[in-house]
Every structure is written in C-alpha cells, then in structure tokens.
C-alpha positions as CSV (number, residue, x, y, z in Angstrom):
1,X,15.7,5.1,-7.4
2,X,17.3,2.1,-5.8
3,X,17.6,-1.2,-8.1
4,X,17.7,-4.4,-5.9
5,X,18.0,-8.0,-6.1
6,X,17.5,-10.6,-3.9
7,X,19.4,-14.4,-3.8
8,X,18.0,-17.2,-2.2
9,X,20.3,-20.1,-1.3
10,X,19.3,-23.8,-0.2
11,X,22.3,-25.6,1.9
12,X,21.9,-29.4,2.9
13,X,22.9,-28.4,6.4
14,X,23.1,-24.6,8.2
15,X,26.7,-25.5,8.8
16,X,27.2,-25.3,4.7
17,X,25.3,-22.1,4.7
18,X,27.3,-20.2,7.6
19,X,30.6,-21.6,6.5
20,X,29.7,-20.1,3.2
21,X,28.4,-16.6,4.3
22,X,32.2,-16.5,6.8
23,X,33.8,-17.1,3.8
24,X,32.2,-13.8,2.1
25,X,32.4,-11.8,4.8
26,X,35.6,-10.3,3.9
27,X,34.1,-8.7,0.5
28,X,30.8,-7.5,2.6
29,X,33.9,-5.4,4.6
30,X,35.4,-4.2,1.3
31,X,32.7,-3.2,0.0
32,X,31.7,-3.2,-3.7
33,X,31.3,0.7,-5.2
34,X,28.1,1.9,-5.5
35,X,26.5,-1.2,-3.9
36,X,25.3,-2.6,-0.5
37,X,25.1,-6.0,0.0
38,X,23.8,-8.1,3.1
39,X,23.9,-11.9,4.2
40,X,21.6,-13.6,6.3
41,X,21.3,-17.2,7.5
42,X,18.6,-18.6,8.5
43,X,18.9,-22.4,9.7
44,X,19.3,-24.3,6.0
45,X,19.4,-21.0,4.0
46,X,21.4,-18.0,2.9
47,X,20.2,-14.9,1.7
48,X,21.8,-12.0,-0.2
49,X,20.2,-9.0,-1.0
50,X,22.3,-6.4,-3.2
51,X,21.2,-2.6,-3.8
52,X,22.7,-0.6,-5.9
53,X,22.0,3.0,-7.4
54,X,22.4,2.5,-11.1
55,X,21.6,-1.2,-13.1
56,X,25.0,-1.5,-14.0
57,X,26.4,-1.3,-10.8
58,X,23.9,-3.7,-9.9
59,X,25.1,-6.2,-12.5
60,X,28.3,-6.4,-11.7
61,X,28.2,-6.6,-7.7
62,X,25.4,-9.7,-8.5
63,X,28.0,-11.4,-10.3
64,X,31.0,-10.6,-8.2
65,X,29.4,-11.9,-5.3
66,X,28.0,-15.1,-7.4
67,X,31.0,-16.1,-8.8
68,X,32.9,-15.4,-5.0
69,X,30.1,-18.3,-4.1
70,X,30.1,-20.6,-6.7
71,X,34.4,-20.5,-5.9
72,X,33.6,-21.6,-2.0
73,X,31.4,-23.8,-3.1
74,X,34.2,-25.6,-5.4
75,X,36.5,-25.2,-2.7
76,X,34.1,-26.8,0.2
77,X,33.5,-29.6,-2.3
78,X,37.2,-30.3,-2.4
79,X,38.2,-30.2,0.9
C-alpha cells in the first residue's frame, strides 16, 4: 500500500510560487529513494504531493523537501 501526503502552499504572488518550485526542481530530478514526489503551480499556489511505499520513507522525503523550501524561502527573503 502506497502512504501519501499532500502540501499545500500559499505565495503572495505566482511569481514566489514558480520561483520556488524552479528552485526544487533539481531534487524532483534526483530523486529521493523509495519516493515520488510532484510540484504543481497553480496561479498563487504550490502543491507537493509525495508517495512513498513504506511510512518511513515517507517521513523523511516530507522533510527533505520541507526543509529544501523553508531554505529558498530564507534565501528569496534575502535577496
């Protein structure tokens, strides 16, 4: 059975959101073991959706790819 968990993301513009999801589209490419993860933007907002095959798997991609996020975000806010 497939565990899954969806992430819902509200940007002030859809130029905050894209920028973000470009920024993570290098770890989509190198993809997390076990896992599958998808972006999508659609105009203010970003989804991710990750799927793995065991809860622990599942764990640790959610928090790979949130702390990968919560770093572009720190980074957009400085620049």
């Amino acid at each position: 059975m497939t565990k899954k968990a969806t992430f819902l993301f509200f940007f002030p513009s859809a130029k905050d959101a894209s920028v973000i999801a470009q920024s993570l589209s290098p770890e989509i490419k190198h993809k997390i073991p076990k896992s599958n993860v998808t972006f999508s933007v659609d105009a203010k907002n970003l989804t991710m959706t990750i799927e793995s095959k065991d809860i622990s798997s599942l764990r640790a991609a959610c928090n790979s790819y949130l702390r990968w996020i919560q770093t572009a975000l720190s980074v957009k806010q400085l620049v």
